[in-house]
PyMOL commands that place a pseudoatom at each C-alpha (Angstrom):
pseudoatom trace, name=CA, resn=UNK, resi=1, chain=A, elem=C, hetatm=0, pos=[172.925, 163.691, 118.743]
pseudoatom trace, name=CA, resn=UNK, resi=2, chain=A, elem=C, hetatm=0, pos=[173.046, 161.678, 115.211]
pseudoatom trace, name=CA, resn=UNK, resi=3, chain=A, elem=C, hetatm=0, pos=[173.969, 157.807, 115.169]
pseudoatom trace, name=CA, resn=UNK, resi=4, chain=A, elem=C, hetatm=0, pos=[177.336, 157.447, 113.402]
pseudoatom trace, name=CA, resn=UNK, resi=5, chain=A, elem=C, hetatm=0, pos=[176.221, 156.749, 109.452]
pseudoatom trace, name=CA, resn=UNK, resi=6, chain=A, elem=C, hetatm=0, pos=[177.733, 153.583, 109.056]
pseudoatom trace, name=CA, resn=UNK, resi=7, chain=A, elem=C, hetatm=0, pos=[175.623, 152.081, 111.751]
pseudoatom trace, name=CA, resn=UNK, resi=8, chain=A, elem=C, hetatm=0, pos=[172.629, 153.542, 109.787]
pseudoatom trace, name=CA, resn=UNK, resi=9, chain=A, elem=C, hetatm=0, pos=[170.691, 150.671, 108.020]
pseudoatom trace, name=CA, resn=UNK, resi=10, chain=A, elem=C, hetatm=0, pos=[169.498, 151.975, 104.752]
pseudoatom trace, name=CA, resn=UNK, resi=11, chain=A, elem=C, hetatm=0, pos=[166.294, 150.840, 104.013]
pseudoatom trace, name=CA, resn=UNK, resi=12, chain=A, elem=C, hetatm=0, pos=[164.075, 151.531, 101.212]
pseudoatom trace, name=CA, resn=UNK, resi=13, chain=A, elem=C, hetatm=0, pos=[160.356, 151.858, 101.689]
pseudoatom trace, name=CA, resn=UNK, resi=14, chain=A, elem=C, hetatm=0, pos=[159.926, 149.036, 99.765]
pseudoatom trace, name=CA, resn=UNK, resi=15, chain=A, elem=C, hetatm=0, pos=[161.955, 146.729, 101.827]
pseudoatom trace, name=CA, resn=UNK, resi=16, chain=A, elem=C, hetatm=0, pos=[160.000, 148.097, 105.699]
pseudoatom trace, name=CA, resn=UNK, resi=17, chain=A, elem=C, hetatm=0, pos=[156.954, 147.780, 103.721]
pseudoatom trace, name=CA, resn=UNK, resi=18, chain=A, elem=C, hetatm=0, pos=[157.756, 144.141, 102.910]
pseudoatom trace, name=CA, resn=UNK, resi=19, chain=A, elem=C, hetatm=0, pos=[159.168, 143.499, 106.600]
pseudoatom trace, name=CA, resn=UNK, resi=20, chain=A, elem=C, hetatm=0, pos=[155.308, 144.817, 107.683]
pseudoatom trace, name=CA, resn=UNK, resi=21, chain=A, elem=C, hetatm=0, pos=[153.825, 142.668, 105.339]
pseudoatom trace, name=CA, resn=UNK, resi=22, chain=A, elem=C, hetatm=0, pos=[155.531, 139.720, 106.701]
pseudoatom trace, name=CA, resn=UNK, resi=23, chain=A, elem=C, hetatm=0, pos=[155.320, 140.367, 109.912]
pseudoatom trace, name=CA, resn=UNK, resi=24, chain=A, elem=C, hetatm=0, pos=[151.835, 140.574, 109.784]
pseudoatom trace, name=CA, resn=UNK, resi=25, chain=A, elem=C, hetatm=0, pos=[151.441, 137.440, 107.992]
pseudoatom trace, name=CA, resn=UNK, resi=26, chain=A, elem=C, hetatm=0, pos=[152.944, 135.473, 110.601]
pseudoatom trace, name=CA, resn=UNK, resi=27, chain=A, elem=C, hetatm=0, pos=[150.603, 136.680, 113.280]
pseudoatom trace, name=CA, resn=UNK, resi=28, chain=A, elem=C, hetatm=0, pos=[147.351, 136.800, 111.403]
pseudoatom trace, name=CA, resn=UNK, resi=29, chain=A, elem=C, hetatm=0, pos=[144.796, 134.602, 112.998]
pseudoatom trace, name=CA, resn=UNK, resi=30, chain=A, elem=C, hetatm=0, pos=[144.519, 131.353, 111.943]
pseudoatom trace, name=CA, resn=UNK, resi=31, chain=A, elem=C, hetatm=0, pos=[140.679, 130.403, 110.741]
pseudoatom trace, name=CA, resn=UNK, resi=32, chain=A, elem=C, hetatm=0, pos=[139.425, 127.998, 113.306]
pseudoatom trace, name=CA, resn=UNK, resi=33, chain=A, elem=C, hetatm=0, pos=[136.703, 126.457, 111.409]
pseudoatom trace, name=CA, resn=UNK, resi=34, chain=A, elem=C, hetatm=0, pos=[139.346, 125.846, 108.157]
pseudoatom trace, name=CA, resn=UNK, resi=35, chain=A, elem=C, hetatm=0, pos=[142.091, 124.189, 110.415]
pseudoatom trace, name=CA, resn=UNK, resi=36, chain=A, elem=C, hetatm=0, pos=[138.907, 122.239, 112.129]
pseudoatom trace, name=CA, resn=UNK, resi=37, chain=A, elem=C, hetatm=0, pos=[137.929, 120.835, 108.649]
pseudoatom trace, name=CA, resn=UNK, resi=38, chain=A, elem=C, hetatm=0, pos=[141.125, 120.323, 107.454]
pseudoatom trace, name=CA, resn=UNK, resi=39, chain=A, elem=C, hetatm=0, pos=[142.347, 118.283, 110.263]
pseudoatom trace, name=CA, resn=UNK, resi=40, chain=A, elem=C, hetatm=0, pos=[139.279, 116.712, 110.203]
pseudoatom trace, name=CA, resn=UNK, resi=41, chain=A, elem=C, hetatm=0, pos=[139.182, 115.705, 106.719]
pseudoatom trace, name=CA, resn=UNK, resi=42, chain=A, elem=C, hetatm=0, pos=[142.961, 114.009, 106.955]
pseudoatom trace, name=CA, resn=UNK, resi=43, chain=A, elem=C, hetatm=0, pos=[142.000, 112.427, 110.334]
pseudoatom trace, name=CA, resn=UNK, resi=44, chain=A, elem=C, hetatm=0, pos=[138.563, 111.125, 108.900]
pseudoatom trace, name=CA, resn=UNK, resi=45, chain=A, elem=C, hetatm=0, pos=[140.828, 109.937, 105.599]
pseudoatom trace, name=CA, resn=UNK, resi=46, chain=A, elem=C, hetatm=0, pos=[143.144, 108.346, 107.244]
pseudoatom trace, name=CA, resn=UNK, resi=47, chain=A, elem=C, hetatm=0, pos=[140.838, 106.095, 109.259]
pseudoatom trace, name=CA, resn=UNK, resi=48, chain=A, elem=C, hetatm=0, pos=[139.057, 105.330, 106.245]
pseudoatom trace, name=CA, resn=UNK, resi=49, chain=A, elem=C, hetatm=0, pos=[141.626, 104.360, 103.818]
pseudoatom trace, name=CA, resn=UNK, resi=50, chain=A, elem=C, hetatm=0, pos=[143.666, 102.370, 106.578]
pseudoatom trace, name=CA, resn=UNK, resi=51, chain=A, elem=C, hetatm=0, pos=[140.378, 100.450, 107.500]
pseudoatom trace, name=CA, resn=UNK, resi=52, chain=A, elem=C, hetatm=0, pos=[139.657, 99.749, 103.457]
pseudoatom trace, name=CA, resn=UNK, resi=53, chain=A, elem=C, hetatm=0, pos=[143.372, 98.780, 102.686]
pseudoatom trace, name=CA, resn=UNK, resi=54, chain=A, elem=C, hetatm=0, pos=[143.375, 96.086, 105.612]
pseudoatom trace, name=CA, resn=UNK, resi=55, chain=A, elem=C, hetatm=0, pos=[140.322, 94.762, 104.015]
pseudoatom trace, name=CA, resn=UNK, resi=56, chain=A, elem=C, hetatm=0, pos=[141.337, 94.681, 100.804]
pseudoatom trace, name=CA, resn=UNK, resi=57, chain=A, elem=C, hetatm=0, pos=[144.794, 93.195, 102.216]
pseudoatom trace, name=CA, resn=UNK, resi=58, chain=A, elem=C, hetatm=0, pos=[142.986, 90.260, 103.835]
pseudoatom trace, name=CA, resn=UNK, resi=59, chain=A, elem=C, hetatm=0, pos=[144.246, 87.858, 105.362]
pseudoatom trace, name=CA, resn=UNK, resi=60, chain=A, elem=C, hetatm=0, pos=[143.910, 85.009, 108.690]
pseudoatom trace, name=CA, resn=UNK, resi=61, chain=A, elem=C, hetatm=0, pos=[143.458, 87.908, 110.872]
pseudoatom trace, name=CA, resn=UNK, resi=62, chain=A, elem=C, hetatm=0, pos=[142.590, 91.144, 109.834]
pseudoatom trace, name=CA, resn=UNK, resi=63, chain=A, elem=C, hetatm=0, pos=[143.525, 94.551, 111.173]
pseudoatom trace, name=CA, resn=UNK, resi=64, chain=A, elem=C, hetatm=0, pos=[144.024, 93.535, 114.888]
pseudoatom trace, name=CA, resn=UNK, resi=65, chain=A, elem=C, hetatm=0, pos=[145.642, 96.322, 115.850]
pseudoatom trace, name=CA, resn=UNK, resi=66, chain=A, elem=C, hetatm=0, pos=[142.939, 98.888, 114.166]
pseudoatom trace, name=CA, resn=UNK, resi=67, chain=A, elem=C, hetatm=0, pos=[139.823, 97.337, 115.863]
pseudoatom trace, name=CA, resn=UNK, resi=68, chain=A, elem=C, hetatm=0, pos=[141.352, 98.287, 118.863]
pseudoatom trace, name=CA, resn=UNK, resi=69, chain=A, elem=C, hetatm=0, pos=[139.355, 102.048, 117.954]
pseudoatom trace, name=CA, resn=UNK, resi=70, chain=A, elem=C, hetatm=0, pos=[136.194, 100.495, 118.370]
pseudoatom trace, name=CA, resn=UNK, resi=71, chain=A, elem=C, hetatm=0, pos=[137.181, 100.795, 122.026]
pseudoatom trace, name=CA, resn=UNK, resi=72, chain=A, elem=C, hetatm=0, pos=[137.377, 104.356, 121.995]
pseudoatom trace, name=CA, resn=UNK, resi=73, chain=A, elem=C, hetatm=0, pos=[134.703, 104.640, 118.586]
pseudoatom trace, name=CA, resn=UNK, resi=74, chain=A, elem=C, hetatm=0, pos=[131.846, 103.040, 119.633]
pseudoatom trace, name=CA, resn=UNK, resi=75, chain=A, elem=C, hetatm=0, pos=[130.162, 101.203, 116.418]
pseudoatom trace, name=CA, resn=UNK, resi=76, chain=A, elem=C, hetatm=0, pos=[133.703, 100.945, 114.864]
pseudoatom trace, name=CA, resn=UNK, resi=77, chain=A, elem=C, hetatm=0, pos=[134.724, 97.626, 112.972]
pseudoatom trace, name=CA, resn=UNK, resi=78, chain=A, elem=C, hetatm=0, pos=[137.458, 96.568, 110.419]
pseudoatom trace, name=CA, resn=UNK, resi=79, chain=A, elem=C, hetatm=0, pos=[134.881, 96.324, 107.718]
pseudoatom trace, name=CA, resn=UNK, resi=80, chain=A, elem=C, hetatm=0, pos=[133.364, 98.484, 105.100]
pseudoatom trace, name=CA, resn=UNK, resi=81, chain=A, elem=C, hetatm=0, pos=[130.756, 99.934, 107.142]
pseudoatom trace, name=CA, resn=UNK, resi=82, chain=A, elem=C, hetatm=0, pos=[132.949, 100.576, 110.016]
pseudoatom trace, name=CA, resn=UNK, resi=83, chain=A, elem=C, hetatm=0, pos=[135.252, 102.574, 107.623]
pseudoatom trace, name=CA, resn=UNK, resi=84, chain=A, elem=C, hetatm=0, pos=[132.612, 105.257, 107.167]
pseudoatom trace, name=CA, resn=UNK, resi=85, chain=A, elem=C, hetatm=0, pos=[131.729, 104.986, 110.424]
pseudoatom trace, name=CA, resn=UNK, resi=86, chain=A, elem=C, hetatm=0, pos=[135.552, 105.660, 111.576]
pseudoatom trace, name=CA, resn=UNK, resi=87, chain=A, elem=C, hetatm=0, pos=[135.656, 108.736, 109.027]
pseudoatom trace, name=CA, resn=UNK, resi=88, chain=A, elem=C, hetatm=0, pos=[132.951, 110.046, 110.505]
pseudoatom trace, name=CA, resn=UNK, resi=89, chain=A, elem=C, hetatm=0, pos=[134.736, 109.966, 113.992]
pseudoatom trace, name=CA, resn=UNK, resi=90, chain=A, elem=C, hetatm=0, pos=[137.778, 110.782, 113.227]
pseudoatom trace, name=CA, resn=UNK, resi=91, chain=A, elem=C, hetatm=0, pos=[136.067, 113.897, 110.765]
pseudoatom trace, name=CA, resn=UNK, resi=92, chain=A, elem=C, hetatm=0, pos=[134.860, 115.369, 114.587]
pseudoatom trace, name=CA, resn=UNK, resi=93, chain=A, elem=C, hetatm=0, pos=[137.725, 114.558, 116.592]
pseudoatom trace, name=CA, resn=UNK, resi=94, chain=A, elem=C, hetatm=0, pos=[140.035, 115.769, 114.179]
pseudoatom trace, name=CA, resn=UNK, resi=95, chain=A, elem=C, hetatm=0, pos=[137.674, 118.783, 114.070]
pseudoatom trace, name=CA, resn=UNK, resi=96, chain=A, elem=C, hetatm=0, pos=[137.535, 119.711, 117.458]
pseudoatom trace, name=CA, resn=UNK, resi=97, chain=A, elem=C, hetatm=0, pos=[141.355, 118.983, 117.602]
pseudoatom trace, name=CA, resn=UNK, resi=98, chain=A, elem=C, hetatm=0, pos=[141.999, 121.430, 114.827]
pseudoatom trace, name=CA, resn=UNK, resi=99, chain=A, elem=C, hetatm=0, pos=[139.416, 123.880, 115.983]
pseudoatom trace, name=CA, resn=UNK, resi=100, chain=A, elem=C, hetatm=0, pos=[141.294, 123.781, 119.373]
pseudoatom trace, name=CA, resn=UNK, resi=101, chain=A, elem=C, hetatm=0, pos=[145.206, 124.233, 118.065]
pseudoatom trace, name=CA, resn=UNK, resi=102, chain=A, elem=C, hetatm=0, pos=[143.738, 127.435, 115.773]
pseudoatom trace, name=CA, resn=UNK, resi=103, chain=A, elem=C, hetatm=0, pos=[142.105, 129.272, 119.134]
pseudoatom trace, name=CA, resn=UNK, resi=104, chain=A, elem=C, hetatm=0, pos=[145.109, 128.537, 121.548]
pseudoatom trace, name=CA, resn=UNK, resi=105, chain=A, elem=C, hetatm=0, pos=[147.435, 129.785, 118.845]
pseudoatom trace, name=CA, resn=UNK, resi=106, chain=A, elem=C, hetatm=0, pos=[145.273, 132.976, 118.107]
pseudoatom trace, name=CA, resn=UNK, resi=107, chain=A, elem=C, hetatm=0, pos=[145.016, 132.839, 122.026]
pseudoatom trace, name=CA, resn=UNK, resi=108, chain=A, elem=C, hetatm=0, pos=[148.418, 132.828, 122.444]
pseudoatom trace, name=CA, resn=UNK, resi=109, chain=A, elem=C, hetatm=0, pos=[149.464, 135.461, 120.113]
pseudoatom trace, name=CA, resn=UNK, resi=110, chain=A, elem=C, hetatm=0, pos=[146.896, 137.677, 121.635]
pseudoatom trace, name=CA, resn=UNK, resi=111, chain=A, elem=C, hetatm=0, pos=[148.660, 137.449, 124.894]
pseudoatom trace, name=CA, resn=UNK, resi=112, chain=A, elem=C, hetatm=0, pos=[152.116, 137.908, 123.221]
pseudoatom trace, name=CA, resn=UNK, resi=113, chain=A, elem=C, hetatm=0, pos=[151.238, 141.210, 121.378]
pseudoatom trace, name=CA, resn=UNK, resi=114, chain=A, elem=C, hetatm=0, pos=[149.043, 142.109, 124.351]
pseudoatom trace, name=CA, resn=UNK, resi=115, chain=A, elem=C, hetatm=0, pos=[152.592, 142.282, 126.707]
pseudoatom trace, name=CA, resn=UNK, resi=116, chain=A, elem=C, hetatm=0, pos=[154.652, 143.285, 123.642]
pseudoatom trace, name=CA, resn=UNK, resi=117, chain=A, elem=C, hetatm=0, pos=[152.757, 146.385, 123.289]
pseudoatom trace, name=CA, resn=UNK, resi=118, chain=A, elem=C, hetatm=0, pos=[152.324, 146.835, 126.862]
pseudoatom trace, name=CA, resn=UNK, resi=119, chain=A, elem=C, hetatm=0, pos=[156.248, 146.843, 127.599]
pseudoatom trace, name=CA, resn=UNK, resi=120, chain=A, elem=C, hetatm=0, pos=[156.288, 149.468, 124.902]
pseudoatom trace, name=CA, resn=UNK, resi=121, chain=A, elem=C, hetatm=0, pos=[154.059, 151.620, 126.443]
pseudoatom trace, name=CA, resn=UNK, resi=122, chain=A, elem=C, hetatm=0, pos=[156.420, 151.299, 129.383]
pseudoatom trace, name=CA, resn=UNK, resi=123, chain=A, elem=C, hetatm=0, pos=[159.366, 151.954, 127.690]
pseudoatom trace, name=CA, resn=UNK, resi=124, chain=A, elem=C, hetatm=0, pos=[158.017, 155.115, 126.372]
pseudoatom trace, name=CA, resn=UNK, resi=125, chain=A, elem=C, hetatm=0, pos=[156.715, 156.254, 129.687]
pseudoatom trace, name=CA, resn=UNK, resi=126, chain=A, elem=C, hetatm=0, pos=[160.342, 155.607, 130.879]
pseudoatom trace, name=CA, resn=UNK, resi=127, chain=A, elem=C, hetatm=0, pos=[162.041, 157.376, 128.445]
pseudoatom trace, name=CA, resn=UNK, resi=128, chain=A, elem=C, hetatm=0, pos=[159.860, 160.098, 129.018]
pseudoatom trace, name=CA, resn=UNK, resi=129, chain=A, elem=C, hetatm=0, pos=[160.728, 160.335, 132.457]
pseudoatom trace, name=CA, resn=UNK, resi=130, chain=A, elem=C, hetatm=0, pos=[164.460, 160.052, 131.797]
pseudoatom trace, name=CA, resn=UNK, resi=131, chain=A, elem=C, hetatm=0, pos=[164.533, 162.826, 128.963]
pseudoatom trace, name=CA, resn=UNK, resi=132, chain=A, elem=C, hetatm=0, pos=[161.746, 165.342, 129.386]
for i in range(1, 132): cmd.bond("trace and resi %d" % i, "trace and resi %d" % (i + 1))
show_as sticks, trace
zoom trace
């Protein structure tokens, strides 16, 4: 029995192509090296250029609120030196924190397509069984 035709979709080729395509952009695996180094590099920056402007800034006081890294940075300062040494922590934990988002996503979407693909299989078993 045929589907009524005006609840047919007409789709070109071109169009389920392009649905494919996108679809399998949005689950590609995500490099987790890249994301590791990006994140790192921001996280590294960031530490840096706050530590640098606060210097710069001057002041009575300065940057009481930043020095409170060298608790968890050991080494770390609000001075010049302590700037590199900040990007170079915050380069690794922003590293390992990147590295780790990338494999739990690609972890995750393993898992997703893993059941997705298993419910088909069951849904073709079943309508197997229902329709020989």
């Amino acid at each position: 029995m045929k589907p009524p035709t005006h609840l047919v979709e007409n789709k070109t080729p071109a169009d389920s192509a392009l649905a494919d395509e996108l679809l399998i952009q949005a689950i590609a695996k995500v490099d987790r090296s890249a994301l590791g180094i990006a994140v790192g590099t921001v996280f590294g920056l960031s530490i840096f250029f706050a530590t640098n402007f606060l210097i710069f800034k001057g002041g009575d006081v300065i940057g009481p609120t930043l020095s409170l890294l060298n608790q968890y940075f050991f080494g770390y300062s609000v001075t010049f030196i302590g700037s590199f040494i900040g990007l170079i922590y915050g380069f690794v934990l922003g590293f390992i924190l990147g590295w780790l988002m990338a494999f739990l996503r690609n972890f995750v979407i393993t898992i997703y397509l893993h059941i997705a693909k298993f419910k088909g299989r069951i849904a073709a078993v079943n309508d197997f069984i229902d329709h020989p």
